[in-house]
N, C-alpha and C positions, 0 to 999 in steps of 0.2 A: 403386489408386494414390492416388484421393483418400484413403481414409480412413488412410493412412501418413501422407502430408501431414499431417492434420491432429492424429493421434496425436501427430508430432513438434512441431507447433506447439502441445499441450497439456504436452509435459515442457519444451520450453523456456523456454514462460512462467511455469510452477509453478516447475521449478530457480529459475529470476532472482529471481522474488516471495518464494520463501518461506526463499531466499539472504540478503537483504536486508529484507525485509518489508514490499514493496510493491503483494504478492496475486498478482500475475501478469497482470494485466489490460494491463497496460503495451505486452505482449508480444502477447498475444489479441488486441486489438480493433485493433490497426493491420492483423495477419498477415492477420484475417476482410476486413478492409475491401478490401485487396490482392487475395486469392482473389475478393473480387466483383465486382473487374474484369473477370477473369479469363470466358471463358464458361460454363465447366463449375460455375463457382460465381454465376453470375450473379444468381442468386434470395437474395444476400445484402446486405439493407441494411443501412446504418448502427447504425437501430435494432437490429434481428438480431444483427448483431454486438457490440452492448453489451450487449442483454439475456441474452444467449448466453452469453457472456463471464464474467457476474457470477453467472449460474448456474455457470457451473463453478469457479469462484472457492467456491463454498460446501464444495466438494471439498477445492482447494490449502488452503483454511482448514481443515479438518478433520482432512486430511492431515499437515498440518505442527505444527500445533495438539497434537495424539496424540504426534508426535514431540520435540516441544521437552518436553512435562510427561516424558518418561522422564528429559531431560537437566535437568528440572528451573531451565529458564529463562524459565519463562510467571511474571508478576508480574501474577497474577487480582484483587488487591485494586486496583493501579494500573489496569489495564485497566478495568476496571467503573467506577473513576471518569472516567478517561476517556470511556468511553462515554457516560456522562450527558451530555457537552459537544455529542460530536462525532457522535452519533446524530439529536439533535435540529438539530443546525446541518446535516448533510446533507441532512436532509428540506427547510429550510427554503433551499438552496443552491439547490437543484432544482428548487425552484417559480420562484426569481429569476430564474435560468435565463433564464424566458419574455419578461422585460422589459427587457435588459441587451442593447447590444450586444457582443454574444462575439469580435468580430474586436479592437476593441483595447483588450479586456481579456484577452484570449491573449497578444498580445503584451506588456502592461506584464507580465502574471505570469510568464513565458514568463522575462524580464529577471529577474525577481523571484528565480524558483527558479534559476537559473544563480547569481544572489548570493547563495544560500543555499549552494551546492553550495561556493563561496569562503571563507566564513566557517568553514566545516567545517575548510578549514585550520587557521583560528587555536582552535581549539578549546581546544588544552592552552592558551591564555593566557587564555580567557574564564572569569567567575566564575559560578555558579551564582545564579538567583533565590533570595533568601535567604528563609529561613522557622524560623521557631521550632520547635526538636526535639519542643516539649511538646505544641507545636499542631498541630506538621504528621507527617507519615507517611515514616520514616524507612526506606532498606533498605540490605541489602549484597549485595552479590555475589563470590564468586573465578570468574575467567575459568583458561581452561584452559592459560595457561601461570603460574597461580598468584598475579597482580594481584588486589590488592581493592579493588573499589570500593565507596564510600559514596555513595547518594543520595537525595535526598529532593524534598519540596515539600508548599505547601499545599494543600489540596482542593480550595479556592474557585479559587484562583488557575490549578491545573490543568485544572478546568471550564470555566471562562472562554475560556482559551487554546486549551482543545480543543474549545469552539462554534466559537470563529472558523476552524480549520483543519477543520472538520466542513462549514462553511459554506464555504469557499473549493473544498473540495475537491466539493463538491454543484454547487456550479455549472460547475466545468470536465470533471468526470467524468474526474478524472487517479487516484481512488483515495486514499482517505483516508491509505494507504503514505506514499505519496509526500511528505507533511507532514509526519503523524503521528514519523516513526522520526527525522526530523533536530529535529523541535520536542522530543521527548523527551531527545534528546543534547546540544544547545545550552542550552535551557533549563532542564532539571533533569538534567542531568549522567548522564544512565541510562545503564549500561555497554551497547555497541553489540550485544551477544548477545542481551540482555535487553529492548532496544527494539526489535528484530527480532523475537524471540519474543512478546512482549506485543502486538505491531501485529497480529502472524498470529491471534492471538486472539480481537483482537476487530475484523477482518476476518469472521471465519467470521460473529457474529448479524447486521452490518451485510449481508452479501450475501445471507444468508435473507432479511428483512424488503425488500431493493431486487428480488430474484429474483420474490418475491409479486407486486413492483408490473408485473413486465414478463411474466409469465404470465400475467396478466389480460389486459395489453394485448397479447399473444401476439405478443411479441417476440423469446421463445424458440424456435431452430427444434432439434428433440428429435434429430434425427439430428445435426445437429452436435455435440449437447452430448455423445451416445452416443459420438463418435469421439473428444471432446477431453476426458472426464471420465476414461476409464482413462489418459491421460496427464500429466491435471493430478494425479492420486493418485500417479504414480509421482514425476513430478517433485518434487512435494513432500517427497519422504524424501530425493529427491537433494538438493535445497537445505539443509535438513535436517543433513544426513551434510554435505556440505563448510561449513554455520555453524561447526556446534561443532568442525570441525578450523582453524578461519582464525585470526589473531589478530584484536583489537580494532583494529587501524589496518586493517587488508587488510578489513574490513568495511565501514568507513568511508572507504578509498578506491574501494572499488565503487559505495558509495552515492552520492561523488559524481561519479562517474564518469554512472550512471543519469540523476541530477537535472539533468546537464547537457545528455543526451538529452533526457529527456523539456522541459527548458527551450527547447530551439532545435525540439523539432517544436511547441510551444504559439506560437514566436515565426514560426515558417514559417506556422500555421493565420491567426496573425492578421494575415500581410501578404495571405499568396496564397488561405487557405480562402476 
């Protein structure tokens, strides 16, 4: 019976995450923390369940990653510069981590992402960070009811922007997702298929390199990951399979429909955690 449980707690997180492009962890590591109440899972901590979590997240990334290059919606060149930002600002998030106090800085960001979730409305009135065509990295996309879009930006300026969302997201351990897909849509106008599929991207090296750090510290417990890795590989195609059937609004009203969740349990950790 547990490992049903936990199979199903592996496709629900991978669908949500790789639906949206928030990994799936979102889903994981509350579901594990819950089950450690629980007696029969009692032998599950905190730790355990993040570093568990993120290992199988290198799966949803894998998973959906495979499946978005068939639909041809991964933007490998945008990603990769991304990375450069928001690899090195995780790492540096995570160390901060140790000196910060997290109750009400949960709460201010907690406030923070529920405003971001807002702003998502006004989206069709915002204008794009401008950038020079000559200088900066230009793309298109058609979406699958036949919409094109155009977007772009500058390198430096994307870097910059994805340290600091690398670094915010290191220290709260919400998932680089969770920033990355609405900083990309707000700020350089990236159509929402393509900011979901690029996020899933470069989710997958980010949870290798975080997974290393938590099997050292044998934070990973391996029967879990066995029960919840064949469900985060399935979930992933189901995510996957309903992206590319959604429109660009119905992406974008899941998304912040999520940030609003995940805004009021960062705003609950920082009254009551």
């Amino acid at each position: 019976m547990e490992w049903i449980v936990l199979i199903l707690i592996g496709i629900a997180g991978s669908s949500l995450g790789s639906l949206i492009g928030l990994g799936g962890g979102i889903v994981i590591v509350p579901s594990l923390l819950f089950l450690g109440s629980l007696s029969a899972f009692g032998y599950i901590s905190p730790q355990t369940a993040v570093g568990t979590s993120l290992f199988t997240m290198i799966f949803t990334g894998l998973s959906s990653t495979l499946a978005y290059i068939k639909h041809k919606t991964v933007d490998y060149k945008s990603g990769l510069i991304f990375l450069i930002g928001s690899g090195p600002g995780s790492i540096l998030g995570a160390w901060v981590t140790e000196v910060l106090n997290l109750k009400s800085f949960n709460l201010f960001f907690g406030i923070f992402i529920i405003f971001v979730s807002f702003v998502l409305l006004l989206k069709d009135k915002l204008k794009p960070i401008p950038y020079h065509k000559d200088k900066g990295i230009v793309r298109s996309f058609t979406d699958n009811s036949g919409k094109v879009f155009e977007y772009g930006f500058n390198p430096l300026m994307a870097v910059s922007i994805s340290f600091v969302v690398g670094f915010l997201s290191g220290i709260l351990g919400v998932g680089g997702g969770s920033l990355l897909v609405p900083t990309m849509i707000l700020f350089f106008f990236f159509p929402p298929h393509v900011a979901t599929a690029t996020s899933m991207f470069m989710i997958l090296p980010t949870s290798i390199l975080s997974s290393i750090t938590h099997i050292t510290l044998g934070n990973v417990d391996w029967l879990l990951a066995l029960a919840l890795v064949p469900g985060a590989w399935i979930g992933a195609k189901v995510g996957v399979y309903l992206n590319t059937r959604l429109k660009s609004k119905t992406i974008v009203l899941l998304l912040r429909t999520i940030l609003i969740i995940v805004g009021i349990r960062l705003i609950y950790q920082g009254i009551f955690g």
